[in-house]
N, C-alpha and C positions, 0 to 999 in steps of 0.2 A: 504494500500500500504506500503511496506516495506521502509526503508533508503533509501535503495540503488536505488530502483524504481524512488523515489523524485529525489534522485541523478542523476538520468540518465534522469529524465525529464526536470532538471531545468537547467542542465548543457549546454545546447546547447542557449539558454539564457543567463544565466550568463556569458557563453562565450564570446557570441555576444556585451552583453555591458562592456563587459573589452576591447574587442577591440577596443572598439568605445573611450572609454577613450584613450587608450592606441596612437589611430589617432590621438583625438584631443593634447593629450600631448607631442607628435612626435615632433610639432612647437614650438620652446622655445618660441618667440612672444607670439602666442596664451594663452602661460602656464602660460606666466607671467602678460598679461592683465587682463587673468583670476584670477590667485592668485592678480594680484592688486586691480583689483575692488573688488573679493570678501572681501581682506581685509579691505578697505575702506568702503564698506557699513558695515559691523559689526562691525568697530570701532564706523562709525558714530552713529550709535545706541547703540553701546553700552556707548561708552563717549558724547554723544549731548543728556541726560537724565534726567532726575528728581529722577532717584535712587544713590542715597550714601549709603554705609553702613560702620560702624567701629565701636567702633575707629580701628584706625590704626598709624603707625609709620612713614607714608608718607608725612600727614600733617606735622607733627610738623619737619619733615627734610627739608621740602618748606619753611617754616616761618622761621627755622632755615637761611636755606639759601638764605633767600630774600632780605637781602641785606636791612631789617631795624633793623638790630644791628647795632652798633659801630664798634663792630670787627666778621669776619666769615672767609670763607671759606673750614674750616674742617667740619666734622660730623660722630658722632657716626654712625658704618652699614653700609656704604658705601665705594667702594676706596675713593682716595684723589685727583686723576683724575677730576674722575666725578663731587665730592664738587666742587675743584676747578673749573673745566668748568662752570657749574650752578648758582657758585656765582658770576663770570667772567660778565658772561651773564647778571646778574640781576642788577649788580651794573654801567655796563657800556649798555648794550642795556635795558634801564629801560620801565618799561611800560606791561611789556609782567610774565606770571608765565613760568618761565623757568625749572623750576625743574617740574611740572605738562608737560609739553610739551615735555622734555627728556624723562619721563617714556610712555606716551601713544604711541610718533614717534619711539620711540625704541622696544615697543612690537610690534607697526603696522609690523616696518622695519622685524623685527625675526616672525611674523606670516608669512607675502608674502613671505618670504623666504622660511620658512617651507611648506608652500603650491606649491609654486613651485617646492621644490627638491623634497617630496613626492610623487607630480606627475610623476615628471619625472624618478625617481631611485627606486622606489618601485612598485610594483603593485595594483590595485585601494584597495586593503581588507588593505593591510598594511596603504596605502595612510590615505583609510577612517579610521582606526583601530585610527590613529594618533592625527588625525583632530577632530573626535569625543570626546578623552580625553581631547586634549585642550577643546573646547568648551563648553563640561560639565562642566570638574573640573578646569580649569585654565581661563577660558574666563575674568568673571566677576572683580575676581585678575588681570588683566591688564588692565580694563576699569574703568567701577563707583566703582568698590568696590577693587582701585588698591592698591596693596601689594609687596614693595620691593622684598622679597622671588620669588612671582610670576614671578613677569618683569624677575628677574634675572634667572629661570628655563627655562623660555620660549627664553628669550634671546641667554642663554648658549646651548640650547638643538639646536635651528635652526643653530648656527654656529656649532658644534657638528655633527649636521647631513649632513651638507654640506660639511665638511670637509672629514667626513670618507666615501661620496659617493667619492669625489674624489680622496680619497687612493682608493676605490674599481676599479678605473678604467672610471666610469661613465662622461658622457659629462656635464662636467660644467663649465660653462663661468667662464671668469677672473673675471668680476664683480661680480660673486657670491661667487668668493673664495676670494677674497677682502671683500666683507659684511661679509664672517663668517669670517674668521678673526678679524675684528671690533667687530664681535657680540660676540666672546668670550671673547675680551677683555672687552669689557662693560658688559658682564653677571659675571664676577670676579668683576668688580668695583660697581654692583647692590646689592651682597653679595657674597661675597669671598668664606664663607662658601657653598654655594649652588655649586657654581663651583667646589670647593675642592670637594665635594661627588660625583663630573658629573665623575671625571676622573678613578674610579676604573672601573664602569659600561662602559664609552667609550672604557679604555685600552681592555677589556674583547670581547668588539665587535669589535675592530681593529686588534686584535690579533684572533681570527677567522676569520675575512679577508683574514688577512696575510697569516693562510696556508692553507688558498682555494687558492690561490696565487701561493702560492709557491708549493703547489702540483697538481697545473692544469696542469703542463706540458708544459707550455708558459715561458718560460724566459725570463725576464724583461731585457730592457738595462739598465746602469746607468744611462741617460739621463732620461728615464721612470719613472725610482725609484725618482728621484728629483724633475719630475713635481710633481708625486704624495703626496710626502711628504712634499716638500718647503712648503706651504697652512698651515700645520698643525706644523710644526719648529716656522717658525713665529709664528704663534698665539702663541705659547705658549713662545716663548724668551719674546715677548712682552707683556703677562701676567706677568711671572716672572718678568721685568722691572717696570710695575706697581703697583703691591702687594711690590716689596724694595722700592718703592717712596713712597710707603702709610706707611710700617713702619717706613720709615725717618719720615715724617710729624708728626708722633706721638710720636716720639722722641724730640720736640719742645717744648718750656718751653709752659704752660699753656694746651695745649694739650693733653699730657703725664697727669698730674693733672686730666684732665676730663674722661680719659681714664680708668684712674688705681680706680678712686674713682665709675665709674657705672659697672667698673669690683664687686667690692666688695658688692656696693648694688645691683646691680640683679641677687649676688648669696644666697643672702640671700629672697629677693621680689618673686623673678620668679622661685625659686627654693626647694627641698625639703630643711625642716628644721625641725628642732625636737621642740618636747613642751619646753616651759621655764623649768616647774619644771623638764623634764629631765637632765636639763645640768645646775640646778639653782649656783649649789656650782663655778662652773669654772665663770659661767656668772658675778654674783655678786664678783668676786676676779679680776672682770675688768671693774667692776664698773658701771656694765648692771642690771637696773633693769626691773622688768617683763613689764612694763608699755614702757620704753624705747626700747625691745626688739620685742614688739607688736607695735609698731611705724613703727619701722625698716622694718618689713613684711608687714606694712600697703602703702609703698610708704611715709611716712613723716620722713623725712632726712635733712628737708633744713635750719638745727644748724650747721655750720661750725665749730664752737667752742667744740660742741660735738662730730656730726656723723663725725670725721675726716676718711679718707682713713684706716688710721694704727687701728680706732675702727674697722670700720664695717670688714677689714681683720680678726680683732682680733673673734667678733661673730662667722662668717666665719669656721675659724678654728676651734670653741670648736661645731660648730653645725656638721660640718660636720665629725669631730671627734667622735660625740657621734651617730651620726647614719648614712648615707649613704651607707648603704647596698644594694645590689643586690635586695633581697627581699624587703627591705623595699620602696625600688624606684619604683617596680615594683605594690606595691600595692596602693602606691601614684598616680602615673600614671593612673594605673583602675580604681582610684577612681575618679579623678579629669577632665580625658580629654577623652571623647568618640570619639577614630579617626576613625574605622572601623563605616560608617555609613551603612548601606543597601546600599543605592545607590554606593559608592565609590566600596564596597568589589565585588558589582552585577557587577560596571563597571572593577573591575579588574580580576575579574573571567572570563568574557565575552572577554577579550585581549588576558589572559592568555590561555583560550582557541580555540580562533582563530588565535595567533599567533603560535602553535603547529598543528593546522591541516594546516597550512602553509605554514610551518618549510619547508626550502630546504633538507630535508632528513634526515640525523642523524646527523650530522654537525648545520647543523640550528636547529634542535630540544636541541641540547646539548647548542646553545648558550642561550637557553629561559629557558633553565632549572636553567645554570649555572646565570643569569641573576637575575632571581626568588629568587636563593640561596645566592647570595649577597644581594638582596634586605632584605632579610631575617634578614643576619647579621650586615646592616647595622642599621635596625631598631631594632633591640637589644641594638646595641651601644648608639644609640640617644634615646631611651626609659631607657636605665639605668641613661645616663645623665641629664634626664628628661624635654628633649627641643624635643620634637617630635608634634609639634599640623599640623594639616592640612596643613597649607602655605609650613610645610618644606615635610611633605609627599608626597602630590601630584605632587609636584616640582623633587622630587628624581623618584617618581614612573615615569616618564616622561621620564629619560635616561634609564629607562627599557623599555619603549616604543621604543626606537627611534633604541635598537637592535632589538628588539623583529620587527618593521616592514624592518630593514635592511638583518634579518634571512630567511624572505617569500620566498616562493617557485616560480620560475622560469617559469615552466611548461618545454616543450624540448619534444624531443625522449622520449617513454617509451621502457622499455627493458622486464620487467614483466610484467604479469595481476596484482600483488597487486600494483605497481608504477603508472598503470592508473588509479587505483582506488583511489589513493591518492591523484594522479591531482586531479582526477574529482572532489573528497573530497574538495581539497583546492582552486577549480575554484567557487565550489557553493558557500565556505565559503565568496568568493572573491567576486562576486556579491551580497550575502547577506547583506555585510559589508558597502558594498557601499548602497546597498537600506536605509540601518539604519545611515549613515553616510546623505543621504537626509535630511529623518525625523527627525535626531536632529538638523540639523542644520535649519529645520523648525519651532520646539518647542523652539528654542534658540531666532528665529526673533520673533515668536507671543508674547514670554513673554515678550524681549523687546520693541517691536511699542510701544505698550500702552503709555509706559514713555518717549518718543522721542519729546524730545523738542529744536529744534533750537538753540532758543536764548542760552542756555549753553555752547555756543562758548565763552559766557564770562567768563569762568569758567578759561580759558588758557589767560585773562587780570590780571593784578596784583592792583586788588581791591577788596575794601570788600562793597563796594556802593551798588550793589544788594543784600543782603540779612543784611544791619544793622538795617531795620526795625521791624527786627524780635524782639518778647518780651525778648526773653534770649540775646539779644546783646547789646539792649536798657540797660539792669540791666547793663551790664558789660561796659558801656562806660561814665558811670559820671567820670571826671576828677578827682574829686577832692578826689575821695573816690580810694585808693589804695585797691585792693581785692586778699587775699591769699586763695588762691582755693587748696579746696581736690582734686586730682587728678582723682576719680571717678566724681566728680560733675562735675568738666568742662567738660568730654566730652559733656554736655550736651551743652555748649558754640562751641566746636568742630563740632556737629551735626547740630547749625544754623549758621555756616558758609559751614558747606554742606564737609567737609574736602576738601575741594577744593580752595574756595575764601580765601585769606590772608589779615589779620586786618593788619591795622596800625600800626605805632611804637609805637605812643599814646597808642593807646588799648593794646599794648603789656605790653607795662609800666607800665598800671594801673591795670593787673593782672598777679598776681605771683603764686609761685604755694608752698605748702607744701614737695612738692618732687617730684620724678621722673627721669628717667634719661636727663633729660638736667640739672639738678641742677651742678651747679661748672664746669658748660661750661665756655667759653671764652665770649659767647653770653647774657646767663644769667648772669653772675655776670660784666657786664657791664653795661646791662639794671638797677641790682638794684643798682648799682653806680651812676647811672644819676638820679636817684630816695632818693639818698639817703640813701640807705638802706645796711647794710655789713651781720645781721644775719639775719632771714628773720623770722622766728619762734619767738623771742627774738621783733622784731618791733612790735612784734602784743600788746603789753604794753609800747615800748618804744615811738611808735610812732602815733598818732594820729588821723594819716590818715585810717590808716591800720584796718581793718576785716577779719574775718577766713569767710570762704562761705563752707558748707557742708551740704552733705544727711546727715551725718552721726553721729549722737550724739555722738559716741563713738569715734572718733575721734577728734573731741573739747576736749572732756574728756580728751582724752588723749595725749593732746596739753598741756590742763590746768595743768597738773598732772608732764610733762616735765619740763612746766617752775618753777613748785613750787618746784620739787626737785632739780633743778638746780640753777635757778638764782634768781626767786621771790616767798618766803613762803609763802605769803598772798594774790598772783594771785588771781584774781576772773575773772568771765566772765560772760555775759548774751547775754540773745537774744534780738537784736533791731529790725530783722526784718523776714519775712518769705516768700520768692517769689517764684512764679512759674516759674521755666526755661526750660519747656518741652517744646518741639517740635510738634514733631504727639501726644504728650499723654502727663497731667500733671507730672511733677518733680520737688517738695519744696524742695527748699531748706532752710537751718536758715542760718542766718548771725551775727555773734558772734562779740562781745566788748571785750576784756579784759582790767583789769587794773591792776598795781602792787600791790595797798595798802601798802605802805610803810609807 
């Protein structure tokens, strides 16, 4: 049987269950019961579970902000907003993880949303096209395995879509243009940056809106034009309002300090950088040796006395001086981060090409193309930068989603035989989408039940009581022993509290870390204030309490090797102990002595 045969068989079907959608979504009630339970049973399973994965950046901004420092409220990644709300919360409604409960309520709130207005403004292919990609590629990023990037795509995208249904004309309640409003101003305060990239993709689909609009031949009142617009004014005066409040805040002594100094180490950690002996003669004429410069890239930074701000700028400069090339980025990038997986490129091909047999005509064809063509060159930009991994991809590819189901095809009059043929084309596509939009969201529940466990409700309690029995928490909770951790090796500390439950202040105290970006926080260098401690690297001889904890031999090395060309010639160190602090699977660590020998 031919295409077109299938086409004309399957189409009087397909039809029939778009309409049936298209009844039951007629009822905003019905639409929104619907999108609320569904959202609620996939949170519930997806966050009431036994699966973590990370590391991530999420935790350590909950601990940040739990309100067992001395001093908080700010944090690296996020607006100053939200900090401030979350540490608000923690320090004055205590008892509860409040920074875990803003991120899951806030993706719950931006999925029902999106599932409502989906239903209702787009047709079920576009609906399902939408719903599919979150579930695949973004689901797991706002439950057990949640990712600021995420929250903040999913967040920014459902205000996004709600907004520009209601410039297009469509019936949507105050309460809904209320939510997206909020929802964009929280997907700016989740990551700025993620927002910042939603708006060339949204202007591009607002802007073919606008002259479908304007060349419909309906002329709008000005009353018209202001319900339309008002929705989407605010959200964004009040975005702008809260990004100047987040630059103020960082304008603030101590802040500005923390700021400017993980500016310079995670352009050297997380970033291309060239071999030592490339750039040895500039390195060593500022006093960088190769040993010090392998440090630097290692995460261990936490010498105040050393790694100042004005060094690591200093590296910075001669690194990026000596190579950041176009080419050379780009082969760093191919070599280092595999984004395009089968599945992601299968699912973007599979959009890309159902939202063109969709397309409202040539107009809507041209928005998925032009769509596609910014995606293009945005991923150029962030791939030469060399900050492209999954979290920020799938997150961008998402505002290409949300034109690409805003472009769908209408159905109406035909006026040619090829116009009916294109319906009929983008009606099968239409029920297809939806049959496949069932079935993933099938294969989404079975993987999840397995790990659906209840009690995980304690998870959004702010303690660490269920899980300090664990062996890796046991090692890290003797008082009496201060422990400076590789940044690689604690995750494995990370992993048994599940990135969810948050230790003590105690437990905070008694392990520090060699580097990373909270190093010359407000947070940390209060905690090793109350500890005693000013250089943190430098205590590990001066102080008695203190041990290096690492996988990594070469990292002790090249601690030991720091302090002798710096402060103590005759440093020694040995191994006192050797534990296991895996989790699902053994991971030794050694646990190092030094001493100065003076």
């Amino acid at each position: 049987m031919s295409i077109n045969g299938v086409i004309t068989r399957l189409q009087p079907k397909c039809a029939a269950m778009e309409a049936a959608v298209d009844r039951f979504a007629a009822s905003p009630v019905r639409r929104f019961l619907f999108a609320a339970l569904f959202g609620l049973f996939l949170f519930a399973l997806g966050c009431l579970t036994n699966k973590y994965y990370g590391p991530n950046d999420d935790w350590t901004m909950g601990v940040l902000l739990s309100g067992h420092y001395d001093v908080g409220g700010n944090c690296l990644f996020i607006g100053s907003t939200l900090a401030h709300l979350v540490y608000w919360l923690n320090t004055h409604i205590v008892g509860l993880n409040w920074f875990l409960i803003a991120e899951r309520f806030m993706a719950l709130v931006a999925f029902v949303l999106f599932v409502y207005i989906a239903l209702g403004s787009t047709r079920l292919g576009a609906a399902a096209i939408g719903l599919c990609f979150i579930e695949f590629f973004l689901f797991s990023g706002v439950s057990h395995a949640s990712n600021f990037s995420y929250v903040s795509g999913l967040v920014t995208a459902a205000g996004w879509l709600t907004l520009l249904a209601t410039f297009r004309g469509d019936k949507v309640p105050v309460w809904a243009q209320v939510a997206a409003v909020l929802l964009c101003v929280f997907g700016l305060e989740w990551r700025y940056e993620v927002f910042f990239i939603s708006l060339p993709f949204i202007g591009l689909t607002a802007m073919i809106i606008f002259v479908d609009i304007w060349t419909s031949g309906f002329a709008l009142e000005g009353k018209e034009w202001v319900r339309r617009l008002l929705p989407t004014v605010i959200a964004l005066v009040l975005c702008g309002c809260a990004y100047a409040y987040t630059t103020a805040q960082w304008e603030l002594d101590g802040w500005q300090d923390w700021r400017e100094y993980n500016h310079w180490r995670s352009n050297i950690s997380d970033f291309l950088m060239p071999e030592y002996d490339e750039a040895e003669d500039q390195l060593q004429a500022l006093g960088v040796s190769k040993n010090d410069y392998v440090l630097a890239d290692s995460w261990v930074t936490a010498d105040p006395e050393y790694f100042t701000s004005e060094k690591l700028e200093d590296i910075v400069s001669v690194g990026h001086g000596t190579l950041r090339t176009p080419l050379d980025t780009a082969k760093w990038f191919a070599s280092t981060l595999l984004i395009h997986d089968r599945t992601f490129f299968l699912g973007i091909l599979a959009v890309t090409i159902g939202g063109l047999l969709m397309a409202n005509g040539k107009r809507g064809r041209r928005m998925v193309y032009g769509l596609i063509g910014m995606m293009a060159l945005v991923a150029i930009v962030l791939v030469f930068i060399g900050r492209f991994p999954n979290r920020v991809e799938h997150t961008v590819w998402l505002f290409v989603v949300i034109g690409i189901m805003l472009a769908s095809r209408e159905g109406g009059r035909t006026t040619s035989e090829k116009e009916a043929k294109a319906q009929a084309r983008a009606m099968v596509v239409s029920g297809a989408s939806g049959v496949v939009w069932v079935l993933a969201t099938l294969f989404v529940v079975a993987h999840l039940v397995p790990a659906f466990n209840p009690a995980k409700i304690d998870t959004f309690v702010m303690s660490d009581e269920p899980v300090m029995e664990k062996a890796s928490l046991q090692f890290a909770s003797d008082p009496d022993v201060i422990r400076i951790w590789d940044v690689k090796a604690y995750t494995r500390i990370e992993q048994g509290f599940e990135y969810r439950y948050i230790p003590s202040k105690d437990f905070l105290e008694s392990n520090q870390f060699l580097g990373g970006w909270t190093i010359n926080s407000p947070m940390s260098n209060s905690s090793l204030e109350n500890i005693g401690i000013d250089n943190t690297i430098k205590s590990l001889v001066e102080d008695d309490r203190t041990v290096l904890v690492t996988h990594n031999p070469d990292i002790a090395d090249g601690v030991l090797l720091h302090l002798q060309e710096h402060y103590y010639p005759n440093a020694t160190m040995q191994v006192v102990d050797e534990v296991n602090i895996g989790n699902d699977k053994a991971y030794w660590v050694s646990v190092y002595d030094y001493s100065a020998n003076d």
